[in-house]
C-alpha positions in Angstrom: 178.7 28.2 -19.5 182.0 30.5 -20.2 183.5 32.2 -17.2 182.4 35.9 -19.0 179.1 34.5 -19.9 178.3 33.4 -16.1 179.7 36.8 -14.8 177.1 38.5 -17.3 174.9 36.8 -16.1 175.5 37.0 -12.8 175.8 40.9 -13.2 172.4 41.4 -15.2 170.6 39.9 -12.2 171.9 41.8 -10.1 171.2 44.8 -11.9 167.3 43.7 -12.1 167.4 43.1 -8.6 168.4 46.9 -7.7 166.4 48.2 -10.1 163.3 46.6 -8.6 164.8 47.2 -5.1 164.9 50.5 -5.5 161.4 50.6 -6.9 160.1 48.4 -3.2 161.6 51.1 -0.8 160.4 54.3 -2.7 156.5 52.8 -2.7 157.0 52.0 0.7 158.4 55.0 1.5 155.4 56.9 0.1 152.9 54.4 2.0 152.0 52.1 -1.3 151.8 48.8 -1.5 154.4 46.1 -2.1 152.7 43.9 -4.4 153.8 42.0 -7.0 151.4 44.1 -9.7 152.2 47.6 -8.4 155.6 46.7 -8.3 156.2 45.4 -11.6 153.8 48.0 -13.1 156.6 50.5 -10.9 159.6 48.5 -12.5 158.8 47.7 -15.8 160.0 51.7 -17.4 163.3 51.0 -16.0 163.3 47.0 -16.3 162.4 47.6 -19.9 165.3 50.7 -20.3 168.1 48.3 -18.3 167.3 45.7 -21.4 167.6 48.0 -24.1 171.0 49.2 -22.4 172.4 45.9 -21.8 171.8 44.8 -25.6 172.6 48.4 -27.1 176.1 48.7 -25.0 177.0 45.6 -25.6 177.5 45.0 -21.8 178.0 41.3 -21.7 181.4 42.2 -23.1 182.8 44.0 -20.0 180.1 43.7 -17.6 182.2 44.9 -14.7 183.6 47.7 -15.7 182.7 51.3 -14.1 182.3 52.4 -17.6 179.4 49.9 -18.4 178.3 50.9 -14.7 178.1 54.6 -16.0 176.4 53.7 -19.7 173.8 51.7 -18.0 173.1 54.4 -15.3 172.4 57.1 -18.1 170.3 54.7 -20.3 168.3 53.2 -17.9 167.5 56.9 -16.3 166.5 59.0 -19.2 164.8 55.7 -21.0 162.9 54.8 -18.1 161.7 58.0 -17.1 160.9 58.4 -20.5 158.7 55.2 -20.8 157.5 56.1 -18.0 155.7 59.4 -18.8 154.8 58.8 -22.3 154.1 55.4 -22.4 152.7 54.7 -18.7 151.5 58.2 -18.1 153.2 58.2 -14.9 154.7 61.3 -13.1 157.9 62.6 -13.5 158.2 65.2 -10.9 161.2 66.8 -10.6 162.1 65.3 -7.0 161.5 62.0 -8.2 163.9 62.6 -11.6 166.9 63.3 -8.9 166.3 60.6 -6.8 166.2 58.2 -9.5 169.0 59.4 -11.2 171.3 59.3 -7.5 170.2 56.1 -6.7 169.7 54.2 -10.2 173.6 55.5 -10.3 174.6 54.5 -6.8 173.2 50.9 -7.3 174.0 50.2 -10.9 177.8 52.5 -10.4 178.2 51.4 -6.9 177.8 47.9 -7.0 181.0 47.9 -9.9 183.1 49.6 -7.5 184.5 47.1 -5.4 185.9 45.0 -8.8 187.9 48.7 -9.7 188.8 49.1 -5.6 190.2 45.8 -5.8 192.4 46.1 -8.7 
């Protein structure tokens, strides 16, 4: 595996992993369950929106960069609340659009700032 390829890897993970972390606190936050179903039921709009990101940017090609970071962020927000209402018939409140779009941004732009802090 190529040096880029394993970063890519690497970085897709992690971008699952705080997509579906930030799915785990905000049902327990609201008192639902953690299970794997609910969860992944929860997830799958944004899992689903990060995908179509990540193949339509091209983001295995700079995969650390803040602008990738930023791409992702707006794909993976408007897609996955998107999916989410029309295709899971799930809410979209307006409280729950702001708080996913801050924290979807923090953890998929945050988490590329310490490679652009370190240059």
């Amino acid at each position: 595996m190529t040096p880029l390829r394993r970063v890519a890897t690497f970085r897709f993970l992690l971008d699952v992993v705080c997509i579906v972390l930030f799915i785990v606190i905000g049902r327990r936050n609201h008192g639902e369950t953690t299970d794997a179903v609910g969860t992944v039921r929860t997830a799958l709009p944004f899992l689903i929106a990060l995908c179509g990101a990540w193949l339509g940017s091209k983001a295995w090609r700079a995969p650390r960069t803040l602008a990738t970071g930023v791409i992702l962020w707006i794909v993976t927000v408007v897609v996955g609340l998107g999916i989410r209402r029309f295709a899971f018939g799930d809410g979209t409140a307006t409280p729950f659009v702001i708080v996913a779009t801050l924290v979807i941004g923090l953890l998929l732009v945050g988490t590329r700032l310490p490679k652009r802090i370190k240059r």
